[in-house]
C-alpha positions in Angstrom: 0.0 0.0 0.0 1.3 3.3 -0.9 0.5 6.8 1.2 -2.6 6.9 -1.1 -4.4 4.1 0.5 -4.5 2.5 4.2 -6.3 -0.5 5.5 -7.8 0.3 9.5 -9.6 -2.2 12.1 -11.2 -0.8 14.9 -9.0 0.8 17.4 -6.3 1.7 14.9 -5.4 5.3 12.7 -3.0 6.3 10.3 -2.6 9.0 7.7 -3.4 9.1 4.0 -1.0 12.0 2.5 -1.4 14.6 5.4 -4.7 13.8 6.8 -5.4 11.6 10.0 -7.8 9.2 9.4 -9.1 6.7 12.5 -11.7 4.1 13.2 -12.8 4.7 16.8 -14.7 1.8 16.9 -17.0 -0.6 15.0 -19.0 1.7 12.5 -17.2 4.9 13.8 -14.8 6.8 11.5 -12.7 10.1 11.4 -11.2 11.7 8.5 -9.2 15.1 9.7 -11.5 15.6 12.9 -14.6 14.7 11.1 -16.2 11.9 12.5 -19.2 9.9 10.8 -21.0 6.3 11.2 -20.3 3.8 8.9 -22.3 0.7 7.4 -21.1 -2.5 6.7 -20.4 -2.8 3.3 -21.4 1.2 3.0 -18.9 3.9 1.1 -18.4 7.6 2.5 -16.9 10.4 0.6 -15.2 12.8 2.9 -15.3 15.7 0.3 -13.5 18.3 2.4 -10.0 15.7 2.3 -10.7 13.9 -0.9 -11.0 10.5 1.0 -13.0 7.4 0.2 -14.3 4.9 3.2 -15.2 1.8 2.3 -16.0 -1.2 5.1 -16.1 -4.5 4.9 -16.8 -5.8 8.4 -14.1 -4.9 10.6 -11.9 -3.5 8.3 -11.4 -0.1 6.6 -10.2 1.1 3.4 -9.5 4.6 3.5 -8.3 6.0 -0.1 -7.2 9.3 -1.8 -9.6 9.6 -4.4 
């Protein structure tokens, strides 16, 4: 995986270029300080970073799009 694209479980956070992206728990994510819910198999657009959240039960995919 480059700095493009990071895999998260529950728990866990990292950074994708400059912003830090987190999984606070199961179905709870945060992409530079904004947090929002997540479905399984659901994909969120965080617009304001250009970051793409897709899960797939306990594990995150957080991409530069």
């Amino acid at each position: 995986m480059s700095d493009d694209t990071i895999m998260l479980t529950p728990r866990h956070h990292g950074k994708v270029g400059v912003y830090f992206c987190s999984v606070t728990r199961e179905g709870i994510i945060a992409v530079a300080g904004e947090q929002r819910n997540i479905a399984d198999g659901e994909e969120i657009l965080f617009d304001r970073a250009g970051i793409k959240v897709s899960r797939d039960a306990s594990e995150y995919m957080f991409s530069r799009i």
